[in-house]
C-alpha positions in Angstrom: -56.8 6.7 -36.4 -59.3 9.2 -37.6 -59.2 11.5 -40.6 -58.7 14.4 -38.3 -56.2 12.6 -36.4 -54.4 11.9 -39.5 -54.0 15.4 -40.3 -53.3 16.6 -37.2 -50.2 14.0 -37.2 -49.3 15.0 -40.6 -49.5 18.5 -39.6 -47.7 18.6 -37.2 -44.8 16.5 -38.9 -44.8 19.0 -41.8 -44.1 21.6 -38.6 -41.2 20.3 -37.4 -39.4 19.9 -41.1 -40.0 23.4 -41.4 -38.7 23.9 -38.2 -35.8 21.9 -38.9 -35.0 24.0 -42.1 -34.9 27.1 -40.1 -32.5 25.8 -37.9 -30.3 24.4 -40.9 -30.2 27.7 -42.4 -29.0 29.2 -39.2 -26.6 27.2 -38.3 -25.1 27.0 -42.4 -24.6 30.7 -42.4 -24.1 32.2 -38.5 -19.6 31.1 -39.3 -19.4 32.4 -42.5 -17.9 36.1 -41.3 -15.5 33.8 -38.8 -14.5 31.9 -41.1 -13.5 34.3 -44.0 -10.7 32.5 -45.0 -12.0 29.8 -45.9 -12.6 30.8 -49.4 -11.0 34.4 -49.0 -7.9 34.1 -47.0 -5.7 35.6 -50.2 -8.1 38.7 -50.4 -8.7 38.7 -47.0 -4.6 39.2 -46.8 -4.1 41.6 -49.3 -7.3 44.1 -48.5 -6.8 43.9 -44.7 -3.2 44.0 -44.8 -2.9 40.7 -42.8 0.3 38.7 -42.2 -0.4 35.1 -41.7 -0.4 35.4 -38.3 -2.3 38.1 -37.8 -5.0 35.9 -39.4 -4.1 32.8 -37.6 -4.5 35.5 -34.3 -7.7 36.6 -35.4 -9.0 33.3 -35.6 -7.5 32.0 -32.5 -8.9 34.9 -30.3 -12.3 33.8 -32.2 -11.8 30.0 -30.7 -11.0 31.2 -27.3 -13.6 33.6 -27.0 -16.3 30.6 -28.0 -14.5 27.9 -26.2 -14.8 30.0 -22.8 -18.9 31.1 -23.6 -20.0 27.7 -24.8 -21.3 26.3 -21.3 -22.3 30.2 -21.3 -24.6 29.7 -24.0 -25.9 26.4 -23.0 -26.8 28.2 -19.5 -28.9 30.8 -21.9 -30.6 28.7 -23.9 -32.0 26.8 -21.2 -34.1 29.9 -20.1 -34.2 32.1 -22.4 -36.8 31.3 -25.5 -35.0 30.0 -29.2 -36.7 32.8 -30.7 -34.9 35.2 -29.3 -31.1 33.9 -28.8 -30.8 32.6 -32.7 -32.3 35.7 -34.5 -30.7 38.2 -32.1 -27.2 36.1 -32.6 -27.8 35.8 -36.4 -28.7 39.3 -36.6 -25.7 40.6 -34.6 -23.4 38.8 -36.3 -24.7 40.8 -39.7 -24.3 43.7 -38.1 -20.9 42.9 -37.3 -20.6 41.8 -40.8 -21.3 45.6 -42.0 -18.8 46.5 -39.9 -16.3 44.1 -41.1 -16.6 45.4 -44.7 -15.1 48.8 -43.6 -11.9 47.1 -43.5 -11.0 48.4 -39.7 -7.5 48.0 -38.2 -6.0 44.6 -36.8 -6.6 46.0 -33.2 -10.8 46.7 -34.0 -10.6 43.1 -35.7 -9.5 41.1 -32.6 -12.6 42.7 -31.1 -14.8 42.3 -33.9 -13.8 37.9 -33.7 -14.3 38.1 -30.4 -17.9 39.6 -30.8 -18.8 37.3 -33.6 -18.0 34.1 -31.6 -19.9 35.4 -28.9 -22.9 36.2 -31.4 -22.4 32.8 -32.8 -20.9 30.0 -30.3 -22.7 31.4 -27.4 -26.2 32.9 -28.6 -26.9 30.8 -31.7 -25.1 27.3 -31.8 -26.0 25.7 -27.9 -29.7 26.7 -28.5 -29.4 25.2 -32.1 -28.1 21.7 -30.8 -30.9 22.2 -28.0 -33.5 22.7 -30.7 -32.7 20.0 -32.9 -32.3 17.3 -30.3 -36.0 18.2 -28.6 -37.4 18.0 -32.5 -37.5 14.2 -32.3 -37.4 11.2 -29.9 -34.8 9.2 -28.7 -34.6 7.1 -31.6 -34.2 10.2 -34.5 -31.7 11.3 -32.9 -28.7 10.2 -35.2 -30.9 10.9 -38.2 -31.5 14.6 -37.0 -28.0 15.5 -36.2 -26.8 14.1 -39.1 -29.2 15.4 -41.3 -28.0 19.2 -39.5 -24.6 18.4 -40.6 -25.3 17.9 -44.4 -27.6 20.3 -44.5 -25.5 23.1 -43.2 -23.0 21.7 -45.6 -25.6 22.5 -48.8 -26.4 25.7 -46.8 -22.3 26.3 -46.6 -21.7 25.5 -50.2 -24.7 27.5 -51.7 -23.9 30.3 -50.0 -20.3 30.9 -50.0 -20.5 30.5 -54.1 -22.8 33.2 -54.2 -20.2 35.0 -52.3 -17.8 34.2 -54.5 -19.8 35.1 -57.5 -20.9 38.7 -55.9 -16.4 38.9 -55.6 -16.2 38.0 -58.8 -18.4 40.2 -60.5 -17.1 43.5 -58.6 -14.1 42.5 -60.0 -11.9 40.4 -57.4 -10.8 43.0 -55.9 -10.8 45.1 -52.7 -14.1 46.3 -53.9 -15.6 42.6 -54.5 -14.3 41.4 -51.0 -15.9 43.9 -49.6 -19.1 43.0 -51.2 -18.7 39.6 -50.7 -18.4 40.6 -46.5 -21.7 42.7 -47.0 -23.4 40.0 -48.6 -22.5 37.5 -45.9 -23.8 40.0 -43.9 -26.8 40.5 -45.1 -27.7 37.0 -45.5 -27.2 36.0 -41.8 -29.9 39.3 -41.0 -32.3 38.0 -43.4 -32.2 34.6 -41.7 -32.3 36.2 -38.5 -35.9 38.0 -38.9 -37.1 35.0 -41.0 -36.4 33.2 -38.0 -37.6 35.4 -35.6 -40.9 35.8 -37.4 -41.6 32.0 -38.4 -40.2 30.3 -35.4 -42.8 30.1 -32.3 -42.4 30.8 -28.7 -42.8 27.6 -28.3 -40.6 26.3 -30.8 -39.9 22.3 -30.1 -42.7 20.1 -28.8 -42.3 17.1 -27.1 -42.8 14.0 -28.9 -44.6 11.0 -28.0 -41.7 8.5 -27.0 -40.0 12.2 -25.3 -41.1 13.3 -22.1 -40.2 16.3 -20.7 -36.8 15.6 -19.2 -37.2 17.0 -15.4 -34.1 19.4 -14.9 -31.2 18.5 -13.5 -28.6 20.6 -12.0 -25.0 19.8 -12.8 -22.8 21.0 -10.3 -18.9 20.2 -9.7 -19.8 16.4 -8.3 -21.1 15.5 -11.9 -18.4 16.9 -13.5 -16.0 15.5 -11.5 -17.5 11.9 -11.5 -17.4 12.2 -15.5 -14.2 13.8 -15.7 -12.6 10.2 -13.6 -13.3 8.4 -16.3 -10.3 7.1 -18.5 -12.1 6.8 -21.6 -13.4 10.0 -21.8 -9.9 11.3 -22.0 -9.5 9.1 -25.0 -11.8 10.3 -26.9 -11.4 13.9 -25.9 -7.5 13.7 -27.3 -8.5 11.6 -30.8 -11.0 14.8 -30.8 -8.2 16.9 -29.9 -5.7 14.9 -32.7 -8.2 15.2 -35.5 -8.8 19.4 -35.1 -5.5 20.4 -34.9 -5.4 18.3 -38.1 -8.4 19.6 -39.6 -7.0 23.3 -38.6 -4.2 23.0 -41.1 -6.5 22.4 -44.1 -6.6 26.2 -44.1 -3.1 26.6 -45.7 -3.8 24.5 -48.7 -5.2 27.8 -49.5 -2.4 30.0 -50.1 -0.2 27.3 -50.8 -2.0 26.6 -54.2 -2.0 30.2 -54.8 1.7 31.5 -54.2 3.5 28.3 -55.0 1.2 26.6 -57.6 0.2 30.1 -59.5 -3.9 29.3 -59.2 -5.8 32.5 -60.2 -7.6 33.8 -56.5 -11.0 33.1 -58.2 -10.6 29.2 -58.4 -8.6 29.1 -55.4 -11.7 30.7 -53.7 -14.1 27.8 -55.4 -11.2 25.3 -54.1 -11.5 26.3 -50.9 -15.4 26.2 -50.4 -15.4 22.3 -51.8 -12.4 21.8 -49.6 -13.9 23.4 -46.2 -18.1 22.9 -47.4 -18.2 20.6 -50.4 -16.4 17.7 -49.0 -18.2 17.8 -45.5 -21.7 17.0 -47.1 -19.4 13.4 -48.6 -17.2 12.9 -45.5 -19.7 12.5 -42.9 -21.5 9.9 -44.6 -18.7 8.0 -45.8 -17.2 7.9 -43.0 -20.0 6.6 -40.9 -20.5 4.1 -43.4 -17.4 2.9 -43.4 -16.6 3.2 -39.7 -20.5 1.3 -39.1 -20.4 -1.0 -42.2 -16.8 -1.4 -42.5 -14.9 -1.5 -39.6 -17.4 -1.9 -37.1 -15.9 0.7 -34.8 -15.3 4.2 -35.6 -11.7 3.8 -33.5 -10.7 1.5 -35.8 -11.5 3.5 -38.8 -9.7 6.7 -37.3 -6.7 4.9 -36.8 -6.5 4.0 -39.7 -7.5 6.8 -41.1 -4.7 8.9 -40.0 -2.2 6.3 -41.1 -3.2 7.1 -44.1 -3.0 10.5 -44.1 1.2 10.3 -43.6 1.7 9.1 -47.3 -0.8 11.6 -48.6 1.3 14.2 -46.9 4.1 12.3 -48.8 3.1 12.8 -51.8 2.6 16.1 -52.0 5.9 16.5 -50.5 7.3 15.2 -53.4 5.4 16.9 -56.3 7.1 19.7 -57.7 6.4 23.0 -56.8 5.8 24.3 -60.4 2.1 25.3 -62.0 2.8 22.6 -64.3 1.4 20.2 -61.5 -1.7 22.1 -60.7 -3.9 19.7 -61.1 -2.3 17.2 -59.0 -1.5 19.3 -56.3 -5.5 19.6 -56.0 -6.2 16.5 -56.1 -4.1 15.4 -53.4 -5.0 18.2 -51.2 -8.8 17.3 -51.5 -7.7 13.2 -50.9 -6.2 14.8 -47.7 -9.1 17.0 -46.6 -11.7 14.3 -47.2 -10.3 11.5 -45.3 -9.8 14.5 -42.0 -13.9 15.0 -42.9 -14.6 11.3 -42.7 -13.0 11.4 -39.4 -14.9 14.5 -38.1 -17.8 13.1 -39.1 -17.7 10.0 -36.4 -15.2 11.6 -33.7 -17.7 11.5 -31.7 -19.1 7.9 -32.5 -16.5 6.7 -29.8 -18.4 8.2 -26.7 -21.2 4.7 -26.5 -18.4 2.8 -27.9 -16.1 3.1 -24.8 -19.4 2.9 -22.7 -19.7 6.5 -21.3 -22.7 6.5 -18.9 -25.9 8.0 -20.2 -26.4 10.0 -16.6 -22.8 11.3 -17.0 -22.8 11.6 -21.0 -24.0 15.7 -21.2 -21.4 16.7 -19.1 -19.0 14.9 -20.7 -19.6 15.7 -23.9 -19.0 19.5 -22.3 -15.4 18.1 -21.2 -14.7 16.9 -24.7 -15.4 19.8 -26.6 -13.2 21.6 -24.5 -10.2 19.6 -25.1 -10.6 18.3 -28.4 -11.9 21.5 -29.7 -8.8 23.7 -28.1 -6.3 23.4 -31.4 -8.7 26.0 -32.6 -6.8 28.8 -30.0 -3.4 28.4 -31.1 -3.3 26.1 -33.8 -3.5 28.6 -36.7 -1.2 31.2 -34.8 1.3 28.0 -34.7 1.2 27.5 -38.2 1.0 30.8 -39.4 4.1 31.9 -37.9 5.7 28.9 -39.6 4.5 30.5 -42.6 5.8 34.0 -42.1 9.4 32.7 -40.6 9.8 30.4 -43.9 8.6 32.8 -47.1 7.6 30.6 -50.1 7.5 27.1 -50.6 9.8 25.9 -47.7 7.1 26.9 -45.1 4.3 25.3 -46.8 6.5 22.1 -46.7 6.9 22.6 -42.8 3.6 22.5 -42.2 2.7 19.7 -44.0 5.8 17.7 -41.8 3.9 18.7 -38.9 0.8 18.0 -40.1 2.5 14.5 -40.7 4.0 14.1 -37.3 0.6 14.9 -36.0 -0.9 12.1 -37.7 1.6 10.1 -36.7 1.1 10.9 -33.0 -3.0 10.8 -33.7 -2.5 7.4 -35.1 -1.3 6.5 -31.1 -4.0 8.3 -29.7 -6.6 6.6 -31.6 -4.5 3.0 -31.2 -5.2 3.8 -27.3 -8.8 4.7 -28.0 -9.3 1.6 -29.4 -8.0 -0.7 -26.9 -10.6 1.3 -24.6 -12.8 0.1 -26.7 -12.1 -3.6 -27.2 -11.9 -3.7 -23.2 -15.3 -2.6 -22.6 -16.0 -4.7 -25.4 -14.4 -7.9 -24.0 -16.0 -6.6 -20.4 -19.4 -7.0 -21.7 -19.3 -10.6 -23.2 -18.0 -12.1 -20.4 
């Protein structure tokens, strides 16, 4: 290879990292408005006015809004260029944001969700995926998506501390949450023109070992043939088992703050390590276990929510006084990491029950509308639990059903994994 050829190569390598640091940024800061309570759900109750569920409403009109525009958004970013869908999403999403920080009534907020998921989940996050799968060949793949996931979880973390410290120092009020929205809000515009000025027309290049895929059209005949098979129903429920899990991390929340006495400035610091900090650990460790360990990701989630049920136990039994603080922490971290490990290869089951390659988009489609649907009711479920059971009483209902769930996840995944062992056993025959 020549000199010039050598800097071309490196060139154009340093290119695509820069690219794919654009693209982390976006997609580490385009939820943080939806997704308010996750480490402001006690001011976000008090300054709004919210019942718990009101909130659990407001983020379950979010879900359905981005649930039905997802294939929506996968339809715009095929035609229309990355450099305009992710900037005008992130940028409408600040805007929004502004907004937000007036405080408007519940009825303007169920519009306000509604607009941010479609600013979000249909503008910026299909055209995301698209852009960071055409970044790299076939055989990056699995480095590049996983590498999005941490990064957005260092994105998260950084940002929603700065959050917290702008709340903080306006006094952890009304007046600091308010800031905090604005500063969300400005963030997500600033990444938006960044991205719209740095990011070229032609943002993702082939690679060597990627041709051009030549379009396809998927009408109801490949979604049909995909939706036949078996073990794609499978994996879309252990999906399905895991979220409406991983939805009821949310109340750990409130429950340190009302029945553990936690000041709201450390619950708020709780809650980003418990929905940001511990996804940059969980995917990894989970992956390594599930790859190293187990040898099958069905296997480890099993498992994995077997042992959620004594976790769930355990904080059952600790007392509901401040005088266990510390352990109530702990144990509701233990909890949240193991559901992070499991998110983090939910999807590792799709080439392990041998989905076809020719069927695996659209399938992947059919999945993430099952196993991503607790999302729409889910959090009004549990927040009317809540509100029917004042104190610690409702908490401790939650976390029964959080336990049953597990239980009936631990089935799910059981059937999952005999999926797997028969394609297995089919293949060395």
């Amino acid at each position: 290879m020549t000199k010039t050829a050598t800097k071309s190569a490196k060139a154009l390598n340093a290119s695509k990292w820069i690219r794919f640091a654009l693209l982390v940024m976006a997609g580490g800061t385009t939820y943080k408005l939806a997704n308010l309570k996750d480490a402001f759900y006690v001011p976000m109750q008090e300054a709004m006015s919210l019942s718990h569920t009101e909130i659990g409403t407001l983020l379950s009109v979010n879900s359905i809004v981005a649930t039905a525009l997802f294939v929506v958004g996968g339809f715009l970013a095929d035609r229309i260029s990355t450099r305009i869908l992710i900037p005008a999403g992130l940028i409408g999403t600040g805007a929004l944001g502004l907004f937000l920080s007036t405080f408007p009534g519940f009825n303007t907020l169920l519009l306000v969700f509604a607009l941010l998921a479609i600013c979000s989940d249909c503008l910026v996050w299909p055209a995301l995926l698209k852009s960071i799968r055409q970044l790299g060949g076939s055989k990056e793949q699995g480095r590049l998506f996983g590498l999005l996931e941490g990064g957005r979880g260092v994105v998260d973390t950084a940002v929603a501390f700065s959050a917290l410290g702008v709340f903080v120092l306006m006094g952890s009020g009304s007046g600091g949450f308010r800031a905090a929205i604005a500063f969300y809000a400005i963030i997500d515009i600033a990444v938006g023109v960044l991205l719209f000025l740095l990011l070229r027309n032609k943002t993702i290049q082939q690679t060597n070992d990627q041709p051009a895929p030549a379009k396809q059209k998927a009408g109801l005949a490949e979604i049909w043939r995909a939706a036949k098979q078996p073990q794609l129903w499978w994996v879309s429920f252990t999906v399905f088992m895991v979220y409406v899990v991983y939805c009821g991390l949310t109340y750990f929340i409130p429950y340190l703050t009302y029945v553990y006495g936690l000041p709201v400035a450390l619950v708020g610091a709780y809650g980003i390590i418990n929905q940001y900090g511990l996804k940059i650990l969980g995917g990894p460790i989970g992956g390594l276990l599930a790859d190293k360990v187990f040898k099958s990701a069905s296997r480890y989630i099993r498992l994995a929510f077997l042992c959620l049920i004594p976790v769930l136990a355990v904080l059952l039994l600790l007392p509901a006084d401040p005088g266990t603080q510390i352990p109530a922490m702990i144990v509701t971290l233990l909890f949240s990491l193991i559901v992070f490990t499991m998110r983090g290869v939910f999807w590792a089951p799709m080439d392990e029950v041998g989905i076809p390659e020719e069927t695996s988009g659209t399938a992947f489609g059919i999945a993430c509308l099952v196993g991503y649907a607790p999302g729409m009711f889910a959090f009004m479920v549990y927040g009317s639990i809540l509100d029917a059971n004042p104190g610690a009483s409702g908490y401790h209902i939650v976390f029964i059903v959080l336990a049953a769930l597990a239980l009936v996840g631990t089935l799910v995944a059981s059937g999952l994994t005999r999926a797997a062992q028969t394609r297995k056993a089919a293949i060395n025959i």
